[in-house]
N, C-alpha and C positions, 0 to 999 in steps of 0.2 A: 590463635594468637602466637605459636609457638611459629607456624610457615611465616608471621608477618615477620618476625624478631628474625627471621632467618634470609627472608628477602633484603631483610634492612642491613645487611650484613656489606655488601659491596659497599655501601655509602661508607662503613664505618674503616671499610681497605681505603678507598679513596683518601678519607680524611688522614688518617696515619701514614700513605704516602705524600702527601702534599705535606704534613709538617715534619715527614723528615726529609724532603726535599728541602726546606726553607732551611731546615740546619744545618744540611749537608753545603746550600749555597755561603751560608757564614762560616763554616770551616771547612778545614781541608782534609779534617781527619777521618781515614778511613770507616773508622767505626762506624759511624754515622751514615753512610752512603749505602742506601736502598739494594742492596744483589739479585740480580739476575734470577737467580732461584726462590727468592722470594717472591718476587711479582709472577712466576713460573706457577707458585705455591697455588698462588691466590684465582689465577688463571686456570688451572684442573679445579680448585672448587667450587666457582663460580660455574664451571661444565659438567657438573655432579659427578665430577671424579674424584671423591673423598680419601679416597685410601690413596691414591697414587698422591693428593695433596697433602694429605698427614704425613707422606715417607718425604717429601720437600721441605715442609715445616719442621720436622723432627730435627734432620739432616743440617738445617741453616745452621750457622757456624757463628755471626754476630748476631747479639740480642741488646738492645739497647734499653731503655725506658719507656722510648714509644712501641718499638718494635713487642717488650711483653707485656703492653696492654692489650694488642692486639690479638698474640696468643691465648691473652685472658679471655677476649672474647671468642676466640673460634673453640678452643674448649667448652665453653659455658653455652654455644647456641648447638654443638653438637651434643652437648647434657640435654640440651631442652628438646631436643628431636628424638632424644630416648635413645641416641647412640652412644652410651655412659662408657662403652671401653674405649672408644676414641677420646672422648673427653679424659679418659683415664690417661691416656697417655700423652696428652698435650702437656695436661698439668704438671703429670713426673718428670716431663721435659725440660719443661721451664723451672721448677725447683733445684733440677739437677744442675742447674746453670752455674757455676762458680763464682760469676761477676754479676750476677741477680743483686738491685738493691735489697736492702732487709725488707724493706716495705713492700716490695713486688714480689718479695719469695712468701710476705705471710699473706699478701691475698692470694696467690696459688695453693698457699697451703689451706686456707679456709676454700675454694672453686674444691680440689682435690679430696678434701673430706667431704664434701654436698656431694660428690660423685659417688662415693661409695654408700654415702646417704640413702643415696636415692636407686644405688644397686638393691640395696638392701645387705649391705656389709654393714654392721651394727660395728663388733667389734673393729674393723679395719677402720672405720670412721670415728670411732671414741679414740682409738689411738693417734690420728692425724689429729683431732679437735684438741686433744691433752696436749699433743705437745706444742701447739701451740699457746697455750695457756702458760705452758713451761718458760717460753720464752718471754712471755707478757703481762705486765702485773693482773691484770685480766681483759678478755677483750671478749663482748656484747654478743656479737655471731657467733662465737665456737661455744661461749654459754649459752646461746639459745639453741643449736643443734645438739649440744649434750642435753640440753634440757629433754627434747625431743627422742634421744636416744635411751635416755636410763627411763624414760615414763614407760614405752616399749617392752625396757629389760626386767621393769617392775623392780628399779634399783631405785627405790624412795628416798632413802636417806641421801644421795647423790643428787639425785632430783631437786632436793628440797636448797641442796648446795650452789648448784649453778645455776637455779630460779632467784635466790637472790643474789648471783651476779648480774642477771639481766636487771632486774629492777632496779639495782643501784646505776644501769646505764639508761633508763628507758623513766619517762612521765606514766608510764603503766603500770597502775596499783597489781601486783603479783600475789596478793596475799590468797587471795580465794585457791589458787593454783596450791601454794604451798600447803593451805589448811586440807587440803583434799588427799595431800602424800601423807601428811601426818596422819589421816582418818586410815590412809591402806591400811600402814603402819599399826594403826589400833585397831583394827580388823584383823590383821595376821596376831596380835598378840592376844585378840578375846579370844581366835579359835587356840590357843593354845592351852589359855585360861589363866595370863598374865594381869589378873586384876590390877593391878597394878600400878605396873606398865602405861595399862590402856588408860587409865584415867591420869598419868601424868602427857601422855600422847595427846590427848582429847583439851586438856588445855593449854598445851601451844597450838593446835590447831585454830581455840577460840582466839588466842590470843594474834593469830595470823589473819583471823576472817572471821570475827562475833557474830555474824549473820548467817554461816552456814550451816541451814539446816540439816545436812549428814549429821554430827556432831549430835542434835540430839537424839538421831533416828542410832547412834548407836551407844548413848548415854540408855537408852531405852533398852538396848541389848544388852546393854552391860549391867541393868537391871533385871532386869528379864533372869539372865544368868546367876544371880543372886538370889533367885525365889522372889524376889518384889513387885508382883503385876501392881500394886497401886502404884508404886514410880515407876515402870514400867509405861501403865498407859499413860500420867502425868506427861510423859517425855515424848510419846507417840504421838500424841494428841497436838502437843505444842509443835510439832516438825510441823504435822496438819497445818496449822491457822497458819504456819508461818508460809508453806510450801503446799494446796491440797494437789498438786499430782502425785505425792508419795502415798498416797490411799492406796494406788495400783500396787505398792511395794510393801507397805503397812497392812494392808488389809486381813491375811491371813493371821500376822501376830496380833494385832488388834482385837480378833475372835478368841483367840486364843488369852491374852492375858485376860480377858473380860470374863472369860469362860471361868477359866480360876477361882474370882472376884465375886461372879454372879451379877453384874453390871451394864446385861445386854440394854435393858434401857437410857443409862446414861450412855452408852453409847449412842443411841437411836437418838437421845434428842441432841447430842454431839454433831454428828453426822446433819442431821434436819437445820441446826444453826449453820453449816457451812453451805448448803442447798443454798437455804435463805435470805444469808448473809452474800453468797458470790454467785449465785445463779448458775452452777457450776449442776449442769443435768448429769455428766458424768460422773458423781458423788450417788445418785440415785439407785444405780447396780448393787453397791457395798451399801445401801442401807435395805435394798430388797436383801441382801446376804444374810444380813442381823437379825431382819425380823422376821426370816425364813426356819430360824433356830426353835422358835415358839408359835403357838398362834397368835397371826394377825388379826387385828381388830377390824373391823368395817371401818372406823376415824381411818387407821393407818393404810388400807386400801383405796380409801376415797384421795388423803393424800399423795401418795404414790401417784397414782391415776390424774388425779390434775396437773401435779408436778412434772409429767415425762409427756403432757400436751404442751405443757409450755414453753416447749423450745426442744432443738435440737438433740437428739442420745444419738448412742451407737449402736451398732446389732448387737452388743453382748447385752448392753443395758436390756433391750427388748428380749432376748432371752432369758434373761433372768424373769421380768415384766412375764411372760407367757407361762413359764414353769411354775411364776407363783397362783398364777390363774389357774392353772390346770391345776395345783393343789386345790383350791378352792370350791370344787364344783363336784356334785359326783353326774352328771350327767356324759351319760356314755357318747354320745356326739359332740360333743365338744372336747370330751380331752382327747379324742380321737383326731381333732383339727387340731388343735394344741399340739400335736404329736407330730404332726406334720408340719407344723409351720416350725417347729423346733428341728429338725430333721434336716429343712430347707438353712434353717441361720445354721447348723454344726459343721453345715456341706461348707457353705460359704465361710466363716468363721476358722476353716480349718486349715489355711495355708494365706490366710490371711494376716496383716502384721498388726499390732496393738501401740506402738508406739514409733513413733519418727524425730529423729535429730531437728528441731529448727532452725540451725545452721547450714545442712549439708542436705537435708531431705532425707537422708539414709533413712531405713526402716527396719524394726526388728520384732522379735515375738514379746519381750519383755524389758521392762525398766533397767537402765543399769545410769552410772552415775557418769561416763564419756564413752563420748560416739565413738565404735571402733571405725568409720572411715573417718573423718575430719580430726579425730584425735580431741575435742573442744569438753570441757565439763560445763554440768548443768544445762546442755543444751537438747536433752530428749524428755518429751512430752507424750502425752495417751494424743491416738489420734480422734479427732470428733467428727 
């Protein structure tokens, strides 16, 4: 996509010389009249001689209105080609301009910060996006690339600032975004042990996104924290029906406050209503977990066993499934298969990934709440 935007590039020379040819035939004023070294410019880079064309463009001496949109684009399509120091230096060019209207110096300045963007200059590009903020009661783009920079910096409270500047420019409900900074936010102050805090955090975050299930997955740790496994699970539980992929994330606290409590059963029939209720085979693994705590009943094996024919699991579910069999049996031939077939899933299971971004495909070993490549939240899932 990036070579078509690049080929499409002479069509867009051609059009900027024919309309400042048309201006140049209604006046007489210099300014306006297309130079030599510009068409020279455009001529070495249309011949892939980029550098020798950057030191012509640099060098040109009148810049008009038409003349720096077009600077805007030969910056922007050598960004997109992943030559980000040449684009760096188109854009300082044309900033540096004296007689730049304002409005053509702040789209260079916005081109100019997505260059260091996309270097990977965080701070050089927060500095280019502020000031132009400085100069504008607020504008949309340099709020959504700071958005984009302090999420990176794990600067929340910033975050949560110029998120609702974009919303206020944009039909796109931002709450879910914001309620998610505020949740960091009450994560950095549970581990510190700001009760507090967390619970004045926790609702504005409700108050930004009522539906996001983080919120109770750490209303539950904020209980949890308190010695209170009955609120505790109450809160674990409810993330559950709202969200069941957070099982893969809940799961081990969920043994744990229940363990406390003594409560493996209402867990089991917890756990057997979400099977039930969403046909959801991947719940099946975390309830072999629970009932692996005690002895299983023949009901509860016979369960299990028709439940993981009925559709689709994954190799961990079957691991589990096999380790609970090979407790079950003392027949020396058989857990000796058992042993092997578990051997063969650890092999495979072991560089294997558990869950994937639905937006971007990326893949990783464990749940977390935004994809580290697409940058998106709520978008990773158990894979089935």
């Amino acid at each position: 996509m990036k070579e078509l935007l690049f080929l499409l590039l002479p069509f867009a020379f051609l059009s900027g010389w024919m309309t400042a040819r048309k201006r140049y035939r209604k006046s007489e004023n210099k300014s306006h009249q297309l130079s030599h070294n510009f068409v020279q410019g455009i001529n070495l880079l249309l011949d892939e001689q980029p550098d020798k064309a950057l030191e012509v463009f640099l060098n040109h001496p009148d810049i008009d209105e038409y003349t720096a949109e077009t600077y805007l684009l030969i910056g922007n399509m050598f960004r997109a080609r992943g030559e980000v120091d040449r684009a760096l230096k188109v854009h300082q060019n044309l900033i540096g301009r004296s007689n730049l209207h304002p409005d053509r110096k702040k789209s260079a300045m916005l081109a100019y910060g997505e260059d260091f963007l996309v270097a990977g200059m965080l701070d050089r590009a927060e500095k280019v996006f502020t000031e132009v903020l400085e100069n504008t009661d607020s504008d949309p783009k340099a709020c959504a690339a700071l958005r984009i920079i302090y999420e990176q910096l794990q600067q929340w409270d910033r975050a949560i600032d110029v998120t609702r500047c974009v919303e206020k420019h944009s039909n796109k409900d931002f709450g879910r975004y914001i309620a998610h900074y505020y949740c960091e936010l009450a994560q950095l102050d549970l581990e510190k042990g700001n009760v507090h805090v967390v619970e004045k955090l926790l609702e504005l975050a409700k108050k930004a996104d009522k539906e996001l299930s983080r919120v109770l997955v750490i209303q539950g740790d904020l209980a949890s924290r308190k010695q209170l496994p009955d609120e505790a699970l109450k809160y674990y539980q409810a993330a559950i029906r709202q969200d069941s992929r957070l099982l893969s994330l809940l799961n081990s606290r969920l043994q744990s406050v229940t363990d406390d409590i003594g409560k493996d059963e209402k867990l089991k029939k917890f756990l057997m209503r979400i099977i039930d209720k969403n046909g959801d085979i991947q719940v099946l693994g975390y309830l072999i977990d629970v009932l692996s705590r005690n002895d299983i009943s023949p009901q509860d094996i016979k369960y299990i066993e028709s439940t993981f024919k009925s559709g689709t699991s994954s190799p961990a579910t079957l691991m589990r499934l096999v380790s609970m069999w090979k407790e079950q049996t003392t027949d020396e031939d058989k857990i000796a298969q058992y042993d092997l077939i578990m051997g063969v899933l650890q092999e495979y299971l072991q560089d294997r990934s558990d869950f994937q971004c639905q937006d971007c495909g990326y893949q990783m070993k464990e749940f977390i709440w935004r994809c580290p490549a697409c940058q998106e939240w709520d978008t990773v899932a158990q894979i089935k």
